[in-house]
N, C-alpha and C positions, 0 to 999 in steps of 0.2 A: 866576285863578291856575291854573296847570297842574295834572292828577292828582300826589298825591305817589308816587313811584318806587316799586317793590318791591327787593328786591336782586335777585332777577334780572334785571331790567330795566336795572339800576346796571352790573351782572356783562356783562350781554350787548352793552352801550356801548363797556364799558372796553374789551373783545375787540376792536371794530372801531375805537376809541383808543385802542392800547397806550400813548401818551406823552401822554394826557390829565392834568392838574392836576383839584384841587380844584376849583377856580375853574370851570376847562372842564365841568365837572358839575353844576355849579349851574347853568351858564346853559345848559346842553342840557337841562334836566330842568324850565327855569324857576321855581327855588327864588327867592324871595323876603321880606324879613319875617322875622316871627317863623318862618314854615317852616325858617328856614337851622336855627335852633337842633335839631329833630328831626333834619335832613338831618344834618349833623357829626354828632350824635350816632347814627346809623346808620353812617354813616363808621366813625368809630371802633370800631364792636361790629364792624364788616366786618374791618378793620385786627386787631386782635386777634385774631380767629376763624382770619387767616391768609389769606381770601378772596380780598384783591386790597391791592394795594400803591399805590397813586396816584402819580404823579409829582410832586414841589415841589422845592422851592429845598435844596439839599445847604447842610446846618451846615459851620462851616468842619473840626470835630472829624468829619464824613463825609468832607470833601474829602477830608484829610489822609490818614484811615484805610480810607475808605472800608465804616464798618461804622456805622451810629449805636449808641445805647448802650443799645438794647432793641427788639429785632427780633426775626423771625419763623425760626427754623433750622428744619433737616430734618437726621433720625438719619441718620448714614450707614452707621455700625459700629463694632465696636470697631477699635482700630487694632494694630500685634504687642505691643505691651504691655498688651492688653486694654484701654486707655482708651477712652473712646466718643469718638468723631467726630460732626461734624455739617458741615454747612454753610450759608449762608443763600439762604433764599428769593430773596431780590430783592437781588442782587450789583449794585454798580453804580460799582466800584470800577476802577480799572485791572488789568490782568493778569489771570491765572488766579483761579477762585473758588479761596477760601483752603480751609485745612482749621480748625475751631474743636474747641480740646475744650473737652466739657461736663464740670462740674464737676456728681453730680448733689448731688442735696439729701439731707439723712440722713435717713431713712425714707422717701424720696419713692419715686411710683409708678415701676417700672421702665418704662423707655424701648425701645424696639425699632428697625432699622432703615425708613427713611421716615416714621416719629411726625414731626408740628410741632410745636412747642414754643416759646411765647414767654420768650425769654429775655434777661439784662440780658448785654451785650460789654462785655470789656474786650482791651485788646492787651495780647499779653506777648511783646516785641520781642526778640532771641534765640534762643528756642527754639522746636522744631521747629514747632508748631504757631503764627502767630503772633496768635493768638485764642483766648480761654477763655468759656466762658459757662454762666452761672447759673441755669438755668430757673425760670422764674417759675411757670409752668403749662402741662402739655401741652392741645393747642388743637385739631389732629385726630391721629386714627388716620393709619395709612399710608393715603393713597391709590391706589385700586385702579391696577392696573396691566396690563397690555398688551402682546403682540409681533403686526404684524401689516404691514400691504403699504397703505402711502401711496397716495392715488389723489387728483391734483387736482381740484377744481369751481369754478366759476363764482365760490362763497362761501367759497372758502379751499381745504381738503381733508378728505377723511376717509378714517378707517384703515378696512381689511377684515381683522378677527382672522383667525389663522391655527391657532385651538382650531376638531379638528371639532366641538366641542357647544356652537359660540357663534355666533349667525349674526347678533346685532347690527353694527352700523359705530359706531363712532364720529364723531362733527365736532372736525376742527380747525379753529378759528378764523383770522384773521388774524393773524400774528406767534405763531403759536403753533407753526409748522411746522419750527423749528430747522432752515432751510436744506433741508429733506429732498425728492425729486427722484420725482415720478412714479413709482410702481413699485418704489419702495427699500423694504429691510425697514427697519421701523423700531423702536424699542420705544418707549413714552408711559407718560402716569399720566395718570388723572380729574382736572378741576378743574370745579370750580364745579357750579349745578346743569344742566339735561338743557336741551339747547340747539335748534335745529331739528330739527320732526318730531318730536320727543319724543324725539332722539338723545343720549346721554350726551354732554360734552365733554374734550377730551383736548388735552393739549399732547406736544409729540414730545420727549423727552428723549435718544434716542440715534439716532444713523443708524446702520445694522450694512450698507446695501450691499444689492448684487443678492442679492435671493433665489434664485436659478437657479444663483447664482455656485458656484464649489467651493469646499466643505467648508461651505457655505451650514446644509447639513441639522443637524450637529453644533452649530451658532452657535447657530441656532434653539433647540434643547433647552435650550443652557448659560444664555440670557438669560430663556426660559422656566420654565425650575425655578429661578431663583437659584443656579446654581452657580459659587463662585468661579473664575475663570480666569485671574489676573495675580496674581504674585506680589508684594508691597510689597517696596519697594528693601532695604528691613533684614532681611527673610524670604532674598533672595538672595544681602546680603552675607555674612552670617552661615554661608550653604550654600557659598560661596565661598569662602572664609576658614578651610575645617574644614582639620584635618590630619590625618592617616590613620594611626589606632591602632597601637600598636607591641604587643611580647609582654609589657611590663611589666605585671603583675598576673594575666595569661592564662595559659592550659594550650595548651603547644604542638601543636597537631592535622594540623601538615602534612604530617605524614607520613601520614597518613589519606588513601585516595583515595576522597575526596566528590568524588561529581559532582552537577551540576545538570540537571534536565530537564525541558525549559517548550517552550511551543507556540513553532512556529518565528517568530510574530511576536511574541514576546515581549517588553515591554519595558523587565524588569527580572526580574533572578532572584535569590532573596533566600532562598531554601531549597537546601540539600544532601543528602544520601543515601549512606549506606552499609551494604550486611550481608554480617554475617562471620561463618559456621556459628561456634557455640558449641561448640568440640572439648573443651573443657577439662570437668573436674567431670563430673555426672551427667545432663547438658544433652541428651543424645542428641537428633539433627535437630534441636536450637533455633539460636536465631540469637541475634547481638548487632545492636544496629541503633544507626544513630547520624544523626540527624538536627539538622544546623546552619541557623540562621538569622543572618540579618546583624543585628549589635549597634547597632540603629538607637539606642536610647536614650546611645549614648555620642557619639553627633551630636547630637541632639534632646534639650538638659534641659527639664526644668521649668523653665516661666517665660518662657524664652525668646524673641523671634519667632519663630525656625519653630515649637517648640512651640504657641502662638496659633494659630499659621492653620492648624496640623497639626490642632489641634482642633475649630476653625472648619470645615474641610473637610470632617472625618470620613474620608475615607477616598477613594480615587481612584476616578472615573469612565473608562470604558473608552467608546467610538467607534468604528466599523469605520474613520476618518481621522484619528482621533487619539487620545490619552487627557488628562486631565485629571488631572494627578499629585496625590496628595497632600503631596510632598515637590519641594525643585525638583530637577530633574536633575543638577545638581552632588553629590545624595548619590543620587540612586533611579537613575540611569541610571550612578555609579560609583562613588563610596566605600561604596555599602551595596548596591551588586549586585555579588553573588560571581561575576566574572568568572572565568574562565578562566588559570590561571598567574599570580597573583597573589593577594599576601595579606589575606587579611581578616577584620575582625574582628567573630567572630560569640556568639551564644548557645546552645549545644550540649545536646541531652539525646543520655546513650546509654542506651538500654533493652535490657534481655534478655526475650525469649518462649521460649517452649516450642515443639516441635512441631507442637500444636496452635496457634500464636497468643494464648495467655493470656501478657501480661505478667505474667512474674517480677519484676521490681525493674528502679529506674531512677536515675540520675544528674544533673544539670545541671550545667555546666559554661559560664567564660566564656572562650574560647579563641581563638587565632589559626588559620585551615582555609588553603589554597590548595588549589583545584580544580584537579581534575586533567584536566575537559574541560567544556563547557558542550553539552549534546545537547539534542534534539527529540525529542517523544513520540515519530514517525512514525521516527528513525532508529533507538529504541531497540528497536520492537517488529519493524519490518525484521531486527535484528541477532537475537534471538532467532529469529525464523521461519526465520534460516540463508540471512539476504543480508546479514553483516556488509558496511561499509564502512575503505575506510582508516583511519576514526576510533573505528568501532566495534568494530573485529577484534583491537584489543590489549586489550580494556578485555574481550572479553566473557567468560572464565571465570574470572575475579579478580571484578570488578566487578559486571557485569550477570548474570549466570546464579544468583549469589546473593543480589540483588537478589530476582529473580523467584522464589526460593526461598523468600523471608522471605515474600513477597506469598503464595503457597499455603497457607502458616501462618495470615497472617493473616487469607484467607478464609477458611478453615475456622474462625476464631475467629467472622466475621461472618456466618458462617448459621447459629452457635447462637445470638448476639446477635438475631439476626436486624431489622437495621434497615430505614426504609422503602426499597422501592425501586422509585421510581417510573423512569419511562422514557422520559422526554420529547426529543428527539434536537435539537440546537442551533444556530438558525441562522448560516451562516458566508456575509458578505456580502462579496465581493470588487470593490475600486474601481480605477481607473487613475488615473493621475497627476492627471488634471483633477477627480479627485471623481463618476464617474459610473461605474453600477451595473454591473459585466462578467456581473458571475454572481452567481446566490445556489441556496446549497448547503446539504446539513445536515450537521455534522461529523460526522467517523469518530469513533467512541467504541473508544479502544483499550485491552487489557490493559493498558498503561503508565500511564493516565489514574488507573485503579483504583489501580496500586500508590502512585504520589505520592499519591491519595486518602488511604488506606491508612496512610501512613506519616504523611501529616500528623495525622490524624485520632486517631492513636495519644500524637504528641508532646502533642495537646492537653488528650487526657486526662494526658499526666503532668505538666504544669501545672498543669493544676485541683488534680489530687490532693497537690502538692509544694506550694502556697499556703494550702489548704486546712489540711494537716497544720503551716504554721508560724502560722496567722490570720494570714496577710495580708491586706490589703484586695484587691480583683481585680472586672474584671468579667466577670465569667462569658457566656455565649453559652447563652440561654436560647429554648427551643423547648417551645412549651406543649401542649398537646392539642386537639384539636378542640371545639367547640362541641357540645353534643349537635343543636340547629336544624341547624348546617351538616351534621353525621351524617345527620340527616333527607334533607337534599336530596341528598348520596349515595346514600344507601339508595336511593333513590327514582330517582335518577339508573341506578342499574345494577340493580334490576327492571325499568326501562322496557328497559334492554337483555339482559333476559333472563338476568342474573346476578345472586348474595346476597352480602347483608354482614349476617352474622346478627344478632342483638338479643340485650338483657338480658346482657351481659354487659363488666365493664372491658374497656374496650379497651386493645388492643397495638398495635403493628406491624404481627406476625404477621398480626393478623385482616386489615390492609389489604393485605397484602404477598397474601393469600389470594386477594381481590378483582380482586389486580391480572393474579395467576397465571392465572383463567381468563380475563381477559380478554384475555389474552397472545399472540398468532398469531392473533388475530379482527380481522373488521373494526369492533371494537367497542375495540382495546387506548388509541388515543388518545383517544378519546374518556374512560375510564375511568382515563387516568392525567392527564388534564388535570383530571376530575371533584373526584377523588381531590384531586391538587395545592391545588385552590382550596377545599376541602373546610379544611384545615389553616390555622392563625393564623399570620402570620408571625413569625419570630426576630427577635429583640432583645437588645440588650446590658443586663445589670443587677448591683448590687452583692451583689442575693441570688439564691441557687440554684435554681432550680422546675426544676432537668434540660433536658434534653434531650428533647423525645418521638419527633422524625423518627429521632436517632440510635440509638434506645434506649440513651442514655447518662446517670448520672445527676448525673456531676463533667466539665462541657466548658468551656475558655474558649479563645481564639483567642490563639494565638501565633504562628503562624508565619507571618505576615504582614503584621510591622511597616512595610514601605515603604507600604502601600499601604491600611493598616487601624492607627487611632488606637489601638481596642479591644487589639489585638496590643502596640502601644508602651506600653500601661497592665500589661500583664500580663509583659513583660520589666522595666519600673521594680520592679513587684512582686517579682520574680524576685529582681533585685540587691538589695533593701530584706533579703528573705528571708535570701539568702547573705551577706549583707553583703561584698559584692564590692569592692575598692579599699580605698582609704585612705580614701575618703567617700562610702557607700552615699550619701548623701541628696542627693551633686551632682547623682547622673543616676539614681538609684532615686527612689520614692514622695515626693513631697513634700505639706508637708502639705496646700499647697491642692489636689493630687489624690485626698489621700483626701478634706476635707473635700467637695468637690464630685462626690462619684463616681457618685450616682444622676445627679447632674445631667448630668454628660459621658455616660452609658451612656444618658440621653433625648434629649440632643443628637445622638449620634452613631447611633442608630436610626435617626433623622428623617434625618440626611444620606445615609444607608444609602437609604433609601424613596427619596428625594429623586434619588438617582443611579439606581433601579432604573426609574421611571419615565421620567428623560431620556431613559435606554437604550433604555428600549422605545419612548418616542416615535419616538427618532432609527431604529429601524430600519422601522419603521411606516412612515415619508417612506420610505427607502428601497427599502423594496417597493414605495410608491406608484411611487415613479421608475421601476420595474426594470419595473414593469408599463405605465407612462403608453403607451407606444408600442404599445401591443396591446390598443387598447379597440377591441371589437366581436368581439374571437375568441371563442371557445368552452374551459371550460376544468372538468376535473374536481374535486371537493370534498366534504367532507360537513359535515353542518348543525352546527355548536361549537356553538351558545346558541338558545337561543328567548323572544322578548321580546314583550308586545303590540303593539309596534312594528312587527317583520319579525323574522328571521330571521338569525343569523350562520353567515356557513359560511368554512373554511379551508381555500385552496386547495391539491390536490397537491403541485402543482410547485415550487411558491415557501413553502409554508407562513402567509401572508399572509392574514389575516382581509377579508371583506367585509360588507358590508349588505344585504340583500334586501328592500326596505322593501315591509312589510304592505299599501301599497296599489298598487303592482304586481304581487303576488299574485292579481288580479280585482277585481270589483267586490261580489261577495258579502261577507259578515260573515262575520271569521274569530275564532272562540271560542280565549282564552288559557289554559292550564290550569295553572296552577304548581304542581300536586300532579305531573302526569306532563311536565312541560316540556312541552307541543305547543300547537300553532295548529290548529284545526279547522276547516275550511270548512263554515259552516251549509247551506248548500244541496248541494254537491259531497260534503260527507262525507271530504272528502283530510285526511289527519294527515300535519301537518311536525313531524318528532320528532326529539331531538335525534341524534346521530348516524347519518341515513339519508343515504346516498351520492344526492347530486345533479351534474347539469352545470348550468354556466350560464354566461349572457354577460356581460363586462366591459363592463359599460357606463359606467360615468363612476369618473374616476380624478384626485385630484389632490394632486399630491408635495410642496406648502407645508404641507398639513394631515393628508397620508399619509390621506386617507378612501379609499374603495372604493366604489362600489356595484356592485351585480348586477342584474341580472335573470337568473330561473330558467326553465330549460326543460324539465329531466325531473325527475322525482326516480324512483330506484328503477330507474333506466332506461328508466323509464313516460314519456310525455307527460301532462301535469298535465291530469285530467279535466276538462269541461267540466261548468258549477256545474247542478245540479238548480234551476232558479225556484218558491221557495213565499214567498209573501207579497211583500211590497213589493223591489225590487232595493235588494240592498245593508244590508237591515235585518235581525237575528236576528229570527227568526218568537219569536213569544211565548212559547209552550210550553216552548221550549230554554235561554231564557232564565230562565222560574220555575226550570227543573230544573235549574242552573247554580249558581242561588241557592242551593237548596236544598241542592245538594252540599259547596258552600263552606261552608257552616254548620257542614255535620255534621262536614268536614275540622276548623273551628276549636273542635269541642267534643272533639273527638278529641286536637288537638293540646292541647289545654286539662288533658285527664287526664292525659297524659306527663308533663305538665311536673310539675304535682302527684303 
């Protein structure tokens, strides 16, 4: 009798017999005798676990249905009524794979999407979905998952990820390749265990197309981070189908000349702007200010589909070739962006400052605005500098000159508050029609930028503080303080550059705002405002208060940017719940499953928040790769961002684009890491790469599926890299440097040991 089978050996068959029987595996396996009874009964444990599905004789109840009556599903999601979705493993029915909802079990474990679950089907012929299913018991995890560039062989194919920090391939099998074509991007999931070479196995689940292709770079990100990008048909009827708020209930505002003013490729404007000196009372030089927002909640209720996927999304992801809405365009691109000469209906605060910029008292209000223009940062701060335009020359001493009036007030508010301010200048990457790199640039930061800052910044606090004052539920926009560790590695970071951030004392702002100031007109300033940056935890949404620390604020929540931020549409429901606005605060105010769940939305929508920040910066990562691919071998200026025992990071002038300098093109000597002073030391040569010392160096390997970089370096300091001193063996730390290395680390960790006590 033949060896008995392992299941991989079962698994790696089936691969190269996708339409194998039972039967066919018995007698490829040479099962015989009592072995059959072991054999099925591994079967079956396979079958269960979800492993592999065998082929046999369809029951006439599968003909029919094409589902038998206890099978293996995979989570897909919820659907816009929040019910889960799923659908099944092994479809083998006519037409399109269905959609199944699951019914889950009461106290059963929660489900997530991709979980398999074996579960009992039944049909429910009708309605929308026409399958329900009962799980029995979840059977795996999601399996891992993948976006990467098909490449055929001999033995099927296999993927080439397109993560820099993964340089495994995967094997596709036979029939495992879902059509997919030489060189296509594709994305897959794991199955089963590690197949040749000791290479994981993967089946292709989606083809996405040339990777080369336009708008290629964007696709990448969105299928890579999980970001939703299609709208469900009931999410668009529903945006479809809205009708456009009248003044019933509202405070008429149109006579207000609010204008809006957003970058010229803007692609939704959903905030207003107006100040109008304070002539009246004892107000001397103060203003009134009035800043409108679009009354997304009276599109979007509670409950709703768009509400679901509004939530689901978190919040819009931005692309130098596209954006990724939170809403669909039937409301973000025009019943809930305050166009220009049309009415709409918004959420209003008007606030009074002083002078100085210290808010006096403030109002909310739910009204009907019509703008009176829709401008660009760039024409409005032209029009001030005294190069109005056609557009701008009627508007500028009513409108804008007391705009910029109210702004002087309210900086002078912000350098007694004195918030962080760091300096970091923002890459603006410019494409042509076919998706390819014309330019990259780093935005103009203008007065203008500041005052809409400014203005919003101000409405937010009177939100927090008008929620606050009724207990409303709300979720707040929470920014914590630093870590005293990550302090450490500041500190440390700007003595090696020859600047303090002193000790032993609470920290402010101020003290960083301090830090940032000498390092301000050096060649040390980016460096110490990127230090600085990463120095800080990031913001997050939450039910309770911890402040503000960047803003120095200590009541902030987000509202004024409900089209494109979930957090904003929790905090306008608030708002009406608060005023009891209408005939039924609770159609489109607070409901109760948004208060009961509100940590839980303010942890969801953090993660979507992370979720988009990372797309973003992958997708322009590719793009600098691109912008640079045609110019490897030039020569190009930089200084060192990071230092890792690896190599080296440096960020180039021109482009602002991070590279790699990897630690063993550096020479052949041992290069000593220091993590107390960030540096690389040459044991023999004695050369210190520290972190901000200006280098050139050559583009040597560039590639725009993965946006990597490498360099090689040729001066630093302007120097040619010296040539290494030879003691002891090539390429080995000499002994001595090594004990005293040790010993340093030590004393670092008895050091850090006392701080912390």
């Amino acid at each position: 009798m033949a060896e008995f089978p392992t299941k991989d050996a079962i698994l790696q068959w089936i691969e190269e017999n996708p339409e194998a029987t039972k039967r066919d595996l018995a007698k490829a396996f040479g099962i015989r005798g009592a072995a059959k009874i072991d054999f099925k009964a591994l079967l079956k444990d396979m079958e269960e676990e979800g492993e592999f599905r065998p082929r046999k004789r369809r029951t006439r109840e599968e003909a029919e249905t094409g589902l038998p009556p206890v099978t293996v599903i995979e989570i897909t999601g919820p659907d816009a009524q929040g019910d889960l979705l799923a659908r099944p493993v092994d479809w083998r029915g006519d037409g399109p794979v269905p959609a199944i909802r699951v019914i889950p079990r009461a106290g059963g474990e929660g489900l997530g999407p991709r979980d398999r679950v074996l579960a009992r089907i039944d049909p429910t012929p009708g309605e929308d979905q026409p399958y329900e299913a009962r799980p029995i018991r979840r059977i795996a995890a999601a399996p891992a998952r993948l976006l990467g560039i098909y490449k055929r062989d001999s033995q099927g194919g296999r993927i080439l990820p397109i993560d820099k920090g993964s340089a495994s391939q995967w094997v596709v099998g036979p029939g495992q390749e879902n059509g997919a074509q030489d060189g296509e991007l594709v994305e897959a999931e794991q199955i089963g265990p590690k197949g040749r070479l000791g290479l994981p196995k993967a089946r292709v689940t989606e083809r996405l197309g040339d990777p080369a292709g336009p708008r290629a770079v964007s696709l990448i990100a969105i299928h890579q981070h999980g970001i939703p990008d299609v709208f469900p048909e009931k999410v668009l009827e529903e945006a479809e189908t809205a009708e456009p708020a009248g003044l019933e209930g509202r405070e008429d505002l149109r006579d207000l000349p609010l204008v809006t003013i957003d970058p010229e490729d803007a692609r939704d404007r959903d905030d207003a702007v107006l100040a109008i000196p304070d002539e009246g009372g004892d107000n001397d030089g103060g203003f009134v200010l009035w800043v409108a927002i679009a009354d997304v909640a009276y599109y979007v209720r509670p409950e709703s589909a768009l509400d679901t996927e509004a939530r689901l999304r978190g919040n819009s992801t931005y692309f130098p070739d596209r954006v990724v809405p939170m809403l669909p365009d039937a409301l973000s691109g025009d019943l809930c962006s305050l166009h220009e000469d049309v009415d709409r209906a918004v959420i209003a605060v008007r606030m009074r400052i002083d002078r100085e910029g210290r808010k006096l008292d403030h109002r909310f209000v739910r009204g009907l605005m019509r703008s009176r223009a829709s401008l660009e940062y760039g024409r409005v701060q032209a029009a001030i500098d005294g190069r109005p335009d056609e557009k701008t020359a009627p508007l500028l001493e009513t409108v804008l000159k007391p705009l910029y009036g109210a702004h002087a007030a309210l900086q002078r508010a912000r350098d007694v508050r004195a918030p962080l301010d760091i300096d970091l200048p923002e890459r603006r990457i410019v494409l042509d029609e076919e998706g390819k790199v014309l330019s990259v640039a780093f935005k103009e930061r203008l007065e203008a930028h500041r005052l809409i800052e400014e203005f919003m910044i101000l409405a937010n606090v009177a939100a927090a503080e008008t929620l606050i004052q009724h207990r409303t539920p709300l979720l707040f926009r929470v920014h914590e303080e630093p870590e005293p560790l990550k302090l450490d590695a500041l500190r440390e970071t700007a003595e090696a550059s020859g600047l303090t951030l002193a000790r032993g004392q609470v920290l402010q702002t101020r003290h960083l705002n301090r830090l940032l100031a000498q390092a301000a007109g050096t060649d040390q300033a980016e460096l110490i405002n990127m230090a600085t940056l990463r120095s800080l935890p990031q913001a997050y949404y939450a039910a309770t208060n911890f402040g503000h620390f960047g803003l120095a604020l200590q009541n902030y929540a987000h509202f004024t940017s409900p089209i494109r931020r979930y957090a904003d549409l929790i905090v306008h429901r608030a708002l009406i719940s608060a005023h009891r606005w209408g005939p039924d605060p609770r159609r489109d105010g607070l409901s109760d499953s948004d208060m009961e769940r509100l940590d839980e939305t303010g942890e969801l929508i953090s993660q979507a928040e992370r979720r988009s920040m990372m797309a973003e910066r992958d997708t322009v990562d590719r793009y600098l790769a691109a912008f640079l691919a045609d110019r490897v071998g030039t020569e190009l200026g930089g200084r060192i961002s990071g230092v890792a025992k690896f190599g080296l990071f440096v960020r180039l002038d021109e482009s602002g684009a991070d590279g790699l300098v990897p630690v063993r093109s550096l020479g052949e000597e041992f290069y000593r890491f220091d993590p107390h002073d960030q540096t690389l030391t040459g044991s023999d040569s004695g050369v210190v790469f520290a972190l901000g010392s200006r280098v050139t160096v050559k583009l040597a390997e560039v590639s725009p599926v993965t946006g990597g970089i490498l360099l090689e370096l040729l001066t630093l300091e302007d120097h040619a890299l010296p040539r290494p001193r030879r003691s002891g063996k090539r390429g080995v730390p000499p002994r001595r440097k090594l004990g005293q290395e040790k010993a340093r680390a030590a004393k670092e960790r008895k050091v850090s040991r006392r701080r912390k006590g």
